[in-house]
MOPAC internal coordinates of N, CA, C and O (Angstrom, degrees):
PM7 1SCF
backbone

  N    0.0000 0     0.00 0     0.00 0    0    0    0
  C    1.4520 1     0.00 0     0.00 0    1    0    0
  C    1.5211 1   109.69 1     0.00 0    2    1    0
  O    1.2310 1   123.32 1    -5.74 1    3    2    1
  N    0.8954 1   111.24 1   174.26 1    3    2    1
  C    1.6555 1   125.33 1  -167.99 1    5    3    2
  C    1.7929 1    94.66 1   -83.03 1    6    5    3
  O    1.2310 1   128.27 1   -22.31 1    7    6    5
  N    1.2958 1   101.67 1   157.69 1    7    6    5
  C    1.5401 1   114.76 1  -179.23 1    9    7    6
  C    1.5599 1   102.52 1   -65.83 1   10    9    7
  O    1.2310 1   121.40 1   -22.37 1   11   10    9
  N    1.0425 1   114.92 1   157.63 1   11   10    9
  C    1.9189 1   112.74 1   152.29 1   13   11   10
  C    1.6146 1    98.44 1    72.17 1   14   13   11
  O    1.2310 1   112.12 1  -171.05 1   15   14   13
  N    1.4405 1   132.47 1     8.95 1   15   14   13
  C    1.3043 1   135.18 1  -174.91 1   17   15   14
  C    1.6983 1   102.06 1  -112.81 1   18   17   15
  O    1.2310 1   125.77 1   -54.61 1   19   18   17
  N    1.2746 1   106.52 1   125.39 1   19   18   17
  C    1.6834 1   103.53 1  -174.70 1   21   19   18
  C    1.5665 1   106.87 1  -112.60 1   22   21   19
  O    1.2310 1   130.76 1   -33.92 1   23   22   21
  N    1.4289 1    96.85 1   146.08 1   23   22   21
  C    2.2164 1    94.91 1  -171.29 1   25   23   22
  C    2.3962 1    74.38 1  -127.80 1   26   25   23
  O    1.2310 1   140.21 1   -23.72 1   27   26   25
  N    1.4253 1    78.39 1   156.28 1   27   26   25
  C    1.1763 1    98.65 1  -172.88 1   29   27   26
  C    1.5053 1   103.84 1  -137.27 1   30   29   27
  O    1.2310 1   121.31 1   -76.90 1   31   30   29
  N    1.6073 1   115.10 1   103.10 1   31   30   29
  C    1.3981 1   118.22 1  -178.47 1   33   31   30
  C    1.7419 1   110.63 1   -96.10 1   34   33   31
  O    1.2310 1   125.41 1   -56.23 1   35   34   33
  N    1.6042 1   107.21 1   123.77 1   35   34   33
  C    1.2143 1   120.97 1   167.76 1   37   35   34
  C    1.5925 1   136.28 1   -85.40 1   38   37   35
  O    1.2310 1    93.87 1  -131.95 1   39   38   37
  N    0.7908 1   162.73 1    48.05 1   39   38   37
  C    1.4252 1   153.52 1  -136.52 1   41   39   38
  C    1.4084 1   104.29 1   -64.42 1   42   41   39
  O    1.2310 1   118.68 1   -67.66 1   43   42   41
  N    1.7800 1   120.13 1   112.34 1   43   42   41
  C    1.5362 1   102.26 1  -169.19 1   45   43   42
  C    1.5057 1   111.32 1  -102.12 1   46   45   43
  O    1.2310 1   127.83 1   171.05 1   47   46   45
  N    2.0189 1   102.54 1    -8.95 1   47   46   45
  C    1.6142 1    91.60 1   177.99 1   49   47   46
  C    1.9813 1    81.84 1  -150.05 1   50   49   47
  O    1.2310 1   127.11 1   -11.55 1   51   50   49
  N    1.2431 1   103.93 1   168.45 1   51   50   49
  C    1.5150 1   110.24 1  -175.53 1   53   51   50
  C    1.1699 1    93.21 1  -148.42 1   54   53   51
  O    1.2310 1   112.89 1   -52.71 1   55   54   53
  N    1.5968 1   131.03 1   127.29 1   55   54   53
  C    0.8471 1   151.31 1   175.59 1   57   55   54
  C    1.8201 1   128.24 1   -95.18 1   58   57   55
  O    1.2310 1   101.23 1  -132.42 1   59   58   57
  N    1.1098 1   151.78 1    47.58 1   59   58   57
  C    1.3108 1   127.30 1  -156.53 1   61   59   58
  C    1.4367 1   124.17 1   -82.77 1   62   61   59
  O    1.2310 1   114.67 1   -59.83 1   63   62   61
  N    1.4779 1   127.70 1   120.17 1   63   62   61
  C    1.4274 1   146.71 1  -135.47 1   65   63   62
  C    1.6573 1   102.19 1  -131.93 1   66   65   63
  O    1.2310 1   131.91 1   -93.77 1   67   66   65
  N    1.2211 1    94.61 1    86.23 1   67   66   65
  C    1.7140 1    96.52 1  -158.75 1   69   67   66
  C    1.8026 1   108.15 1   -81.49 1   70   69   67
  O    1.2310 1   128.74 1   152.94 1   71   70   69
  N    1.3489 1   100.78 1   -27.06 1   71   70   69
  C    1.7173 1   121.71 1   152.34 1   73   71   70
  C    1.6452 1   113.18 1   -23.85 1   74   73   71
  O    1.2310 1   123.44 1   121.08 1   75   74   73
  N    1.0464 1   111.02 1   -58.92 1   75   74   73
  C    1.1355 1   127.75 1  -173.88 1   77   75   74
  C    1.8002 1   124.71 1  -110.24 1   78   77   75
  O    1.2310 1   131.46 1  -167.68 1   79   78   77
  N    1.0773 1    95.48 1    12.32 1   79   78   77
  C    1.7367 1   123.05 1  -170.14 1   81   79   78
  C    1.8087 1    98.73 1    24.66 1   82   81   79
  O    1.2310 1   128.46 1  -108.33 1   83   82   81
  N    1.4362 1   101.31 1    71.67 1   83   82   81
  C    1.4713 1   113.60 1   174.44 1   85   83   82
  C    1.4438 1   106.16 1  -145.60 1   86   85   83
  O    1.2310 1   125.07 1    -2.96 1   87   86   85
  N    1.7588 1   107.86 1   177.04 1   87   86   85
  C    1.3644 1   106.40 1   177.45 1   89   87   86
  C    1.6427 1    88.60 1  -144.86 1   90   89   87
  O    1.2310 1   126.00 1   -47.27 1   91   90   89
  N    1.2554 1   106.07 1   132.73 1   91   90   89
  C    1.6900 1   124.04 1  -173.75 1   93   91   90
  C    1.7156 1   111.92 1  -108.41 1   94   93   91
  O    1.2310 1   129.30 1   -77.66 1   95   94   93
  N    1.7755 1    99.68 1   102.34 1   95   94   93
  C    1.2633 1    93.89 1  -158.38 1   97   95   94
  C    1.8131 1   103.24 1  -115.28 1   98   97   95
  O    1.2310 1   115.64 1   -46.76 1   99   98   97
  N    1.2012 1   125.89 1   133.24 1   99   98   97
  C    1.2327 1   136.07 1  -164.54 1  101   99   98
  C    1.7417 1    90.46 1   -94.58 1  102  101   99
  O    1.2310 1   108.90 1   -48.24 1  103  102  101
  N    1.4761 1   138.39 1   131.76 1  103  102  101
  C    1.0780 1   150.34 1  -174.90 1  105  103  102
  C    1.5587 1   124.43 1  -146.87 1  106  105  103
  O    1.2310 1   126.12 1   -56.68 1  107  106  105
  N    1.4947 1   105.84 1   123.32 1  107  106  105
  C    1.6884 1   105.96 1   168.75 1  109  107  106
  C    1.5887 1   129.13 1  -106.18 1  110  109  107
  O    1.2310 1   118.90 1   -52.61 1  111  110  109
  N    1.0829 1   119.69 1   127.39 1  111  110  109
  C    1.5881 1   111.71 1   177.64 1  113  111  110
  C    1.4866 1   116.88 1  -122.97 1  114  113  111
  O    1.2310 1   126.49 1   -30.16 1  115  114  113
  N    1.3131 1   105.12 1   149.84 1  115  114  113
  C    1.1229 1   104.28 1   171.38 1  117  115  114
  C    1.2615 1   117.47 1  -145.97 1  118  117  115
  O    1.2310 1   120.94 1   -27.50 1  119  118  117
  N    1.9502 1   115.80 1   152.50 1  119  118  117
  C    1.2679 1   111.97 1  -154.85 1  121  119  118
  C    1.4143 1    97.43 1  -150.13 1  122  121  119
  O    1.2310 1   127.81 1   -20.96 1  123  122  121
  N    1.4416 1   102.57 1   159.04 1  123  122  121
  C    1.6363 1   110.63 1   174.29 1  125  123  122
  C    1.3730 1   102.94 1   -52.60 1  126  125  123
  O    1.2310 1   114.34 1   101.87 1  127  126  125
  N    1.5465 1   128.33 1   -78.13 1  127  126  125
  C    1.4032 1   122.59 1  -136.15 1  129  127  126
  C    1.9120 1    95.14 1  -110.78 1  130  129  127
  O    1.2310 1   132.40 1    50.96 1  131  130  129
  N    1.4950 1    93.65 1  -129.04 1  131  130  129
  C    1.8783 1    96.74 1  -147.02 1  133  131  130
  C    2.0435 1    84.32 1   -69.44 1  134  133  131
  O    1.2310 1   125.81 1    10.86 1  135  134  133
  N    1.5891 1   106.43 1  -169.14 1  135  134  133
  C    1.4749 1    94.97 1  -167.57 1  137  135  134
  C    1.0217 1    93.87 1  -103.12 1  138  137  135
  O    1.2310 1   123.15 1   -17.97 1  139  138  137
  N    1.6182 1   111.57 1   162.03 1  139  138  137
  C    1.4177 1   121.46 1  -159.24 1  141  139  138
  C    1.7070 1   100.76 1   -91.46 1  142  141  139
  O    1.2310 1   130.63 1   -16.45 1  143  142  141
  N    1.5140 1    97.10 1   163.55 1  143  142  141
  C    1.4877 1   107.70 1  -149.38 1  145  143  142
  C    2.2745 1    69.24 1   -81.01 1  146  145  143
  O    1.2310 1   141.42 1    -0.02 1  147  146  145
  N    2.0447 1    76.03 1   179.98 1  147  146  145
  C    1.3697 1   102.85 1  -175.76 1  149  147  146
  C    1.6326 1   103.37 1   -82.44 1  150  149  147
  O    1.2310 1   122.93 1   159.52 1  151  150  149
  N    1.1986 1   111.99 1   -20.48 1  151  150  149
  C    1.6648 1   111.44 1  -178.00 1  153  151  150
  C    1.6643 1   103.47 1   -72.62 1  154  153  151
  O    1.2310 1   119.46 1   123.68 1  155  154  153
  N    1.4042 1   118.64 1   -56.32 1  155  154  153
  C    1.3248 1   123.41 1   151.56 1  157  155  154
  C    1.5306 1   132.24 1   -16.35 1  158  157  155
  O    1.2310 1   130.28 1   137.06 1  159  158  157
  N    1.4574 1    97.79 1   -42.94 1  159  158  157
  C    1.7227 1    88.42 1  -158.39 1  161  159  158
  C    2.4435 1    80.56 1  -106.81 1  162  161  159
  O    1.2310 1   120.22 1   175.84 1  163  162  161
  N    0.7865 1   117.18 1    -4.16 1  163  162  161
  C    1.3129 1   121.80 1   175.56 1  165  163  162
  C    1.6767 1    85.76 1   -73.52 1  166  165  163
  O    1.2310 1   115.97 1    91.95 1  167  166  165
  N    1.1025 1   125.26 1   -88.05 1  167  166  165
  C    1.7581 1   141.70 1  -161.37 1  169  167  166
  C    1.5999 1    92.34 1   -49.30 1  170  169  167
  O    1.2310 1   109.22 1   162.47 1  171  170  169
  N    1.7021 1   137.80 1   -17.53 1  171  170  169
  C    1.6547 1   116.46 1   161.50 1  173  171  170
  C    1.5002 1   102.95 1  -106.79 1  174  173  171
  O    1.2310 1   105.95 1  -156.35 1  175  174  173
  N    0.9187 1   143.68 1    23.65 1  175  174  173
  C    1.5578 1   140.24 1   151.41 1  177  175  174
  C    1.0386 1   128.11 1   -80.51 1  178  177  175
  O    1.2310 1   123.59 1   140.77 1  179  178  177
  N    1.8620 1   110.73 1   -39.23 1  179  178  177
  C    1.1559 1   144.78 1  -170.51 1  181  179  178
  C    1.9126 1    93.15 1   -76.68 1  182  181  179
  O    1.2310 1   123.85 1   126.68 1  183  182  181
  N    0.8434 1   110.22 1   -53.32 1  183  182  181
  C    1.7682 1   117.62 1  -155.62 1  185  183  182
  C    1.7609 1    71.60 1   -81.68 1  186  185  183
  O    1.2310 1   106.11 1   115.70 1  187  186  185
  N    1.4383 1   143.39 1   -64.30 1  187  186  185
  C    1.2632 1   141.83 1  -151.04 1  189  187  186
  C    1.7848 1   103.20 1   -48.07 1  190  189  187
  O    1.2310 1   139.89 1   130.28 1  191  190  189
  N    1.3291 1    79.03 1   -49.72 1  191  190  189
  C    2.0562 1    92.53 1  -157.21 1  193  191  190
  C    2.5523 1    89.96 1   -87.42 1  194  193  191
  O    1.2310 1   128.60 1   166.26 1  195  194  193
  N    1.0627 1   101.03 1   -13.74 1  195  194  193
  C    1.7870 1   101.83 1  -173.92 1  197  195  194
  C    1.5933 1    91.37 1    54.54 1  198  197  195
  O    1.2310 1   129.15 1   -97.74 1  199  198  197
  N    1.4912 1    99.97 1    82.26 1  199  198  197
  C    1.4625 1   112.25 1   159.08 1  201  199  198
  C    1.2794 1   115.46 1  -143.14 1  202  201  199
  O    1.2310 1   106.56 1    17.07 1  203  202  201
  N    1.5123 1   142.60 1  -162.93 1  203  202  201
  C    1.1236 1   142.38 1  -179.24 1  205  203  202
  C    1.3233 1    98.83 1  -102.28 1  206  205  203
  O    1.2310 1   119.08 1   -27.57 1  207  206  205
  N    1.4633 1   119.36 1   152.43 1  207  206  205
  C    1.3302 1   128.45 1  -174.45 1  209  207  206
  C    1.7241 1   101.35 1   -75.79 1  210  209  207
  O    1.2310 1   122.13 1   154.49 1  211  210  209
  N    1.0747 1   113.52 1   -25.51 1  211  210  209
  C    1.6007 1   107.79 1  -171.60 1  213  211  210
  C    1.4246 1   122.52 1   -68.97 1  214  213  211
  O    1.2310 1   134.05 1   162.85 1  215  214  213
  N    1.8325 1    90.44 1   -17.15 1  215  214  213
  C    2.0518 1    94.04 1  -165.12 1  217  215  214
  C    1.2194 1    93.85 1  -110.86 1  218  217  215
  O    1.2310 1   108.20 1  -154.59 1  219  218  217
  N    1.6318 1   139.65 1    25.41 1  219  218  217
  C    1.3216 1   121.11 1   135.98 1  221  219  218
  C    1.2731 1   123.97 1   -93.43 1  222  221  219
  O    1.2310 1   123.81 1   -15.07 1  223  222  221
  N    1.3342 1   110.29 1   164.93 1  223  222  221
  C    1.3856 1   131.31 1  -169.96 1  225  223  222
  C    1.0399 1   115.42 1  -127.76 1  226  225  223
  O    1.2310 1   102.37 1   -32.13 1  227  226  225
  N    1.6877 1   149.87 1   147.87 1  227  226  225
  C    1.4243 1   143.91 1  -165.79 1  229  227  226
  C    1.5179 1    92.04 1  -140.38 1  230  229  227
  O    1.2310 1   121.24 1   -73.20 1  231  230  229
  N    1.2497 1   115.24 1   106.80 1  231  230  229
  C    1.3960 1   140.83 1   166.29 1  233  231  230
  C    1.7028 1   112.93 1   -62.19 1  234  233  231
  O    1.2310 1   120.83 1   151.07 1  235  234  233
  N    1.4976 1   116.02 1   -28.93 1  235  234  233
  C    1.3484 1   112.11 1   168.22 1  237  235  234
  C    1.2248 1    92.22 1   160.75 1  238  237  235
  O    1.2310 1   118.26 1   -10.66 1  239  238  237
  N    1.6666 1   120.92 1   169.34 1  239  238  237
  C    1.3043 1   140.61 1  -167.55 1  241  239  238
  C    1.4396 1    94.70 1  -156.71 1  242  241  239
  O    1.2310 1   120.27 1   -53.00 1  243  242  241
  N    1.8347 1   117.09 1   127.00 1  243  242  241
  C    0.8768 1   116.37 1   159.44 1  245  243  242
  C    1.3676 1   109.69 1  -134.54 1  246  245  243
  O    1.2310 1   122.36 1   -15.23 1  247  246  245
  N    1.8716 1   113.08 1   164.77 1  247  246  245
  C    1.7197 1   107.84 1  -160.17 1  249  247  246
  C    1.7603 1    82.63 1  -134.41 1  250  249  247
  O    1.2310 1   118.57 1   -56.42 1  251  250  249
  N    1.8355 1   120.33 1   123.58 1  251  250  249
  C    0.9041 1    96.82 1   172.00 1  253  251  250
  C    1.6241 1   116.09 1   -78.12 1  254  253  251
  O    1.2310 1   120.81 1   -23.69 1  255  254  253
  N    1.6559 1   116.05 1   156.31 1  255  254  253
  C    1.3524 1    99.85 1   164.49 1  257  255  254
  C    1.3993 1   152.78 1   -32.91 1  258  257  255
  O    1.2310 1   115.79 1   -52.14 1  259  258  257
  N    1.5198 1   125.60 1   127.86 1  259  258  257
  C    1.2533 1   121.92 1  -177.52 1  261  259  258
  C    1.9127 1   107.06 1    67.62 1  262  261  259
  O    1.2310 1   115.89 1  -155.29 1  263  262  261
  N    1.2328 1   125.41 1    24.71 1  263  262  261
  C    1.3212 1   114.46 1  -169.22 1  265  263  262
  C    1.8239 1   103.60 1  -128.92 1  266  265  263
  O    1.2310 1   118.52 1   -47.72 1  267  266  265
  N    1.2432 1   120.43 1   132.28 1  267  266  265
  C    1.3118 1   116.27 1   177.60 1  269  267  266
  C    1.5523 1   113.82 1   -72.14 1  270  269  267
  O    1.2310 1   114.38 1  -146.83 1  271  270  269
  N    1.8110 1   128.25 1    33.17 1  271  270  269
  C    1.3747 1   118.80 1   168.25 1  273  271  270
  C    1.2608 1    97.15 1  -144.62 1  274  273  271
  O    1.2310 1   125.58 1   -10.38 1  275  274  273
  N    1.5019 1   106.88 1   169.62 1  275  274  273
  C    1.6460 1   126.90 1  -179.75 1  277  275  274
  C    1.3305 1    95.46 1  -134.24 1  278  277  275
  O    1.2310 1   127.40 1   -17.34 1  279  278  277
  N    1.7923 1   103.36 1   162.66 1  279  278  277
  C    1.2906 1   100.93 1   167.30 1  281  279  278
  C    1.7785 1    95.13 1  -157.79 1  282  281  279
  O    1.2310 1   124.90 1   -22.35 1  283  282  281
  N    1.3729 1   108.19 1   157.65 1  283  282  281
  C    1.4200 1   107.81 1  -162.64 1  285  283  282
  C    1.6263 1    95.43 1  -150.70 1  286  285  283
  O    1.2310 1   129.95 1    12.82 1  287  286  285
  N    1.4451 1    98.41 1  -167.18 1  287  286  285
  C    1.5769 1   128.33 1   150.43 1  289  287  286
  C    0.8167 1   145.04 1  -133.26 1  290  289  287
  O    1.2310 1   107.85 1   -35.37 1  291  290  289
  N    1.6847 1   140.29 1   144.63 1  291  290  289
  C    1.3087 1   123.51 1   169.10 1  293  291  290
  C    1.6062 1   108.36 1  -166.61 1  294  293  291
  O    1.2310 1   125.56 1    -2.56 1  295  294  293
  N    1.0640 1   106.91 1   177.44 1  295  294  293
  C    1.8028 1   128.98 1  -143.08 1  297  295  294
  C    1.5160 1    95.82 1  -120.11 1  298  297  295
  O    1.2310 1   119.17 1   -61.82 1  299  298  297
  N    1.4476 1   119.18 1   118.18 1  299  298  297
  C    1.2943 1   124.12 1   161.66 1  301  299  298
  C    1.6375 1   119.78 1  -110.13 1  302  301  299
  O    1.2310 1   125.29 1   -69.18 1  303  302  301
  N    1.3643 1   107.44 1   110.82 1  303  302  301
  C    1.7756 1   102.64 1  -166.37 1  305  303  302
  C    1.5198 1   101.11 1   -92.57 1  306  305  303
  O    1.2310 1   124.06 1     3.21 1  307  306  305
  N    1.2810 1   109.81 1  -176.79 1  307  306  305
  C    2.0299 1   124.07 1   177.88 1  309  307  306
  C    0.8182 1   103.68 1   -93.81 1  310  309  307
  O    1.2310 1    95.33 1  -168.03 1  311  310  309
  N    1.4157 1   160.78 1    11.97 1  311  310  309
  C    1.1721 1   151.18 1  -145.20 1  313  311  310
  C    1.5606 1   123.79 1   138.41 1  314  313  311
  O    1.2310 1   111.45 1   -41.84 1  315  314  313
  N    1.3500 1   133.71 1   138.16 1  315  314  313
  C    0.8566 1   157.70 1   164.23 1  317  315  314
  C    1.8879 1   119.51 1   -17.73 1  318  317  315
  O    1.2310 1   125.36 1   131.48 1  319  318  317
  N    1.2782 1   107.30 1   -48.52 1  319  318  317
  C    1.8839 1   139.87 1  -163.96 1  321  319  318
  C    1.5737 1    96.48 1   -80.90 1  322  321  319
  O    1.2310 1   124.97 1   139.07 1  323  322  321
  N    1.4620 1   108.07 1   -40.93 1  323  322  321
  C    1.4282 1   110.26 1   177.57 1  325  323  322
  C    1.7186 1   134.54 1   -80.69 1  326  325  323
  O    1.2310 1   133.26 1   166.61 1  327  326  325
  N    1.5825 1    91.98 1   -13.39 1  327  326  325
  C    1.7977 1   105.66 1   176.53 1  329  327  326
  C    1.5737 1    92.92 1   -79.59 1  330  329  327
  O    1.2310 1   111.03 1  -167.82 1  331  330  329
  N    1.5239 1   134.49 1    12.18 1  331  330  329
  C    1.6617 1    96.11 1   171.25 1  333  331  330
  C    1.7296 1   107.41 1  -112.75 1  334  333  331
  O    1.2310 1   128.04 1  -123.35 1  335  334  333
  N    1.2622 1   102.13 1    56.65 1  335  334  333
  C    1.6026 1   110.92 1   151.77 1  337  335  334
  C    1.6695 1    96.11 1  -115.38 1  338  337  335
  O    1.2310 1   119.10 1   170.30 1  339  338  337
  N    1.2643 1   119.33 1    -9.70 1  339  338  337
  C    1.1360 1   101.00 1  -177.09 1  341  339  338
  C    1.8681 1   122.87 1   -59.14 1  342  341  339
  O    1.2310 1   113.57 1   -23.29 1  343  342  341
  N    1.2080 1   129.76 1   156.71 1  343  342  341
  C    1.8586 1   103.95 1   154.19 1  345  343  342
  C    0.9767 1   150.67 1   -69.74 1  346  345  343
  O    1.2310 1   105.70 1   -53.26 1  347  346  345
  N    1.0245 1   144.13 1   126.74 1  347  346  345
  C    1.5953 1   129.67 1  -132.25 1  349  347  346
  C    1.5046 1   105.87 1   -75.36 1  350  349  347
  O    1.2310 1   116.29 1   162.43 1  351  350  349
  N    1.4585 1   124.65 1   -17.57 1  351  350  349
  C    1.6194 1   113.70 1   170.77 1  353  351  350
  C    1.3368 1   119.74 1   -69.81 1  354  353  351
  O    1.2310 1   117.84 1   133.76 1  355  354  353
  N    0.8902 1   121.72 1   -46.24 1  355  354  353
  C    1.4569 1   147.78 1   139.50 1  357  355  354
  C    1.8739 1   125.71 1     0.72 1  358  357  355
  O    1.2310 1   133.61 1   134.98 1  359  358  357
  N    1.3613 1    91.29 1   -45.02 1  359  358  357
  C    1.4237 1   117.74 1   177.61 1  361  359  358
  C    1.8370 1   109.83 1  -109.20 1  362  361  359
  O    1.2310 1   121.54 1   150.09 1  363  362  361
  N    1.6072 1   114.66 1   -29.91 1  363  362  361
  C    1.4484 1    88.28 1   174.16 1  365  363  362
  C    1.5385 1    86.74 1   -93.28 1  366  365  363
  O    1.2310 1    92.41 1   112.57 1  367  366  365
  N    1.4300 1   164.53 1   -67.43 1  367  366  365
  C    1.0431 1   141.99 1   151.95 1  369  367  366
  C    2.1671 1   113.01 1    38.58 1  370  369  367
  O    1.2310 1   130.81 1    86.14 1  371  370  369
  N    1.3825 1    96.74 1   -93.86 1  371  370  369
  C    1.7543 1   114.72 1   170.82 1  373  371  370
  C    1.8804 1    96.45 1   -44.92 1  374  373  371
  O    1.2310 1   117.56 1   123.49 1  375  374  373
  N    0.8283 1   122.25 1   -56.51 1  375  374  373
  C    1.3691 1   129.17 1  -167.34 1  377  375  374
  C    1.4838 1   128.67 1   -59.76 1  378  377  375
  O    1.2310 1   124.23 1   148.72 1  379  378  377
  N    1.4043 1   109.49 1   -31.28 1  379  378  377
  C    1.7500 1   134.38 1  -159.01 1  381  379  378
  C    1.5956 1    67.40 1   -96.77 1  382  381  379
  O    1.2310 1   116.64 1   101.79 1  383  382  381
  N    2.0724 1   124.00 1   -78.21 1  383  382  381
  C    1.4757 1   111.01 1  -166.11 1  385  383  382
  C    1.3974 1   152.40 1   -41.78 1  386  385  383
  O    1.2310 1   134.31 1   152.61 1  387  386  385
  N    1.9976 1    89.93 1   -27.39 1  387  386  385
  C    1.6552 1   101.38 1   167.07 1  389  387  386
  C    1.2370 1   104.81 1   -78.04 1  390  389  387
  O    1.2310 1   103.90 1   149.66 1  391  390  389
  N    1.4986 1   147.26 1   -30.34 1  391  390  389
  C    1.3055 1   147.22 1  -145.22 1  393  391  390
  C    1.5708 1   120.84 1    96.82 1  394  393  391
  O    1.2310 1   119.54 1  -161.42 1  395  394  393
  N    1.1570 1   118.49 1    18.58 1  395  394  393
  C    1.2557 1   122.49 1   160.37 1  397  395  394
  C    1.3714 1   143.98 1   -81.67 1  398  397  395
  O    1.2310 1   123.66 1  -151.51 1  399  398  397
  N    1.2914 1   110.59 1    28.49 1  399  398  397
  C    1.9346 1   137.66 1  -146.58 1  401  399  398
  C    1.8848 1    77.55 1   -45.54 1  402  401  399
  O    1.2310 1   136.72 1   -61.23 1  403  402  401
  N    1.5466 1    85.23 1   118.77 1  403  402  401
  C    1.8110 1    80.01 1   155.29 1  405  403  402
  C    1.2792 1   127.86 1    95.93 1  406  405  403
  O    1.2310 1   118.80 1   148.20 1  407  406  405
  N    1.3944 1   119.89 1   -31.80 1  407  406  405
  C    1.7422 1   130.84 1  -147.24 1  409  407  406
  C    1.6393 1    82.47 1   -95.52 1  410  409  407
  O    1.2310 1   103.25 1   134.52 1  411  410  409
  N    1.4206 1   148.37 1   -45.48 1  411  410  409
  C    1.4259 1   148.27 1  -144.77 1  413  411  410
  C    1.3743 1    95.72 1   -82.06 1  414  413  411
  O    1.2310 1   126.37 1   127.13 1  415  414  413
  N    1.5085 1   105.36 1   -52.87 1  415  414  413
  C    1.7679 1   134.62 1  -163.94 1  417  415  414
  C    1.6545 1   100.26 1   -62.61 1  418  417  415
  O    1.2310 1   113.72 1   141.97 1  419  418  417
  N    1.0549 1   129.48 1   -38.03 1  419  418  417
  C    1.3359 1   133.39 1  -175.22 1  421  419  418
  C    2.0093 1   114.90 1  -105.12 1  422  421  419
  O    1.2310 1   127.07 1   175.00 1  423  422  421
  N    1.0617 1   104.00 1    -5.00 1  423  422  421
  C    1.8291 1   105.75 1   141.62 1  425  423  422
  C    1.1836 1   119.62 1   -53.85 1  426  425  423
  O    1.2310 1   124.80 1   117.96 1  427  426  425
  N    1.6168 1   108.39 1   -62.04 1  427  426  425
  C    1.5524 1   111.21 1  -171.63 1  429  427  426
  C    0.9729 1   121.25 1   -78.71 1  430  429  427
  O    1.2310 1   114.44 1  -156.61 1  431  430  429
  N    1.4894 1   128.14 1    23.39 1  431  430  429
  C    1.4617 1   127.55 1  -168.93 1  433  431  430
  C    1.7470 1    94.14 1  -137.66 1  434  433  431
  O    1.2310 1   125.22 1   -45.87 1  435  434  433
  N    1.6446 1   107.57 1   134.13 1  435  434  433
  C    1.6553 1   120.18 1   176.82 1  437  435  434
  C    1.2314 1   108.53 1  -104.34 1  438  437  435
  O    1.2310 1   119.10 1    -7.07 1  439  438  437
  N    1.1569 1   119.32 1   172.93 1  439  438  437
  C    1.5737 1   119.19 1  -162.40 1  441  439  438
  C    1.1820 1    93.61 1   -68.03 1  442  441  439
  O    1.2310 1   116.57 1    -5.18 1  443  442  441
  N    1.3626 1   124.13 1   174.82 1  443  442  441
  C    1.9143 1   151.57 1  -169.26 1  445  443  442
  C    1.5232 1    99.56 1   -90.14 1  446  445  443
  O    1.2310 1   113.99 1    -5.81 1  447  446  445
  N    0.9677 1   128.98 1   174.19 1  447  446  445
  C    1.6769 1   124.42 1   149.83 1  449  447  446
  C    0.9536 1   107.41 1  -116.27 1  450  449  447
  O    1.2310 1   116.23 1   -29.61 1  451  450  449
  N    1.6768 1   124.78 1   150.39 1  451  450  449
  C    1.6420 1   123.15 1  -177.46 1  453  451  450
  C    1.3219 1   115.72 1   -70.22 1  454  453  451
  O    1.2310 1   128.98 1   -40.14 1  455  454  453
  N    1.5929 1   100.29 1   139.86 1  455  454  453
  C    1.5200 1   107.08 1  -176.25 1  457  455  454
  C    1.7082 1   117.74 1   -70.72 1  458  457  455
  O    1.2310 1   128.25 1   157.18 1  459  458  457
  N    1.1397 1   101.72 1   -22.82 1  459  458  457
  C    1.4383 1   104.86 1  -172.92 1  461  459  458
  C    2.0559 1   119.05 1   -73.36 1  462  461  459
  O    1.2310 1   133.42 1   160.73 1  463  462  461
  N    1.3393 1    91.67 1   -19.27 1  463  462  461
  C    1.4713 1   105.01 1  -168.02 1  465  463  462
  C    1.5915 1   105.96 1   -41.81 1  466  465  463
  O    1.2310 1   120.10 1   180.00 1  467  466  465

């Protein structure tokens, strides 16, 4: 985001989902200017909830029209082993936003078999 631009993260419901060794947190923000990217609002959830930026997940972000706030969802897991119930768009999604183009997307995928066989 731009310098001198302030986002203000709310947590409006917190869920803890021990099923799934996650916590499902419903969140509102609001900000001066355009809406803040998804890498953004990952890096204040993360610092909100004191987790690692990698084991959240953003279930969606929506901004109503003409309005300076958004409000969304998303899933903060314990560990790494536990994001694969997640959906896999979902995860290269989180992945492409931190800067990970690729690295999530190519876990879930096993080698090819040769075409020529």
């Amino acid at each position: 985001m731009l310098q001198g631009v302030t986002m203000k993260l709310d947590i409006t419901n917190k869920n803890v989902n021990p099923l799934f060794n996650r916590t499902e947190v419903s969140f509102e923000i609001r900000h001066d200017a355009e809406t803040p990217s998804r890498a953004s609002v990952i890096k204040e959830i993360a610092s909100a909830l004191k987790s690692d930026e990698n084991l959240v997940v953003i279930e969606y972000i929506k901004q109503p029209f003409g309005k300076k706030m958004c409000y969304g969802r998303a899933r903060v897991y314990k560990s790494e082993q536990d994001m694969k119930v997640e959906p896999k768009h979902l995860l290269e999604r989180a992945a492409k936003s931190l800067g990970k183009k690729g690295e999530k997307a190519a876990e879930g995928q096993g080698e090819k078999p040769a075409e020529g066989s």
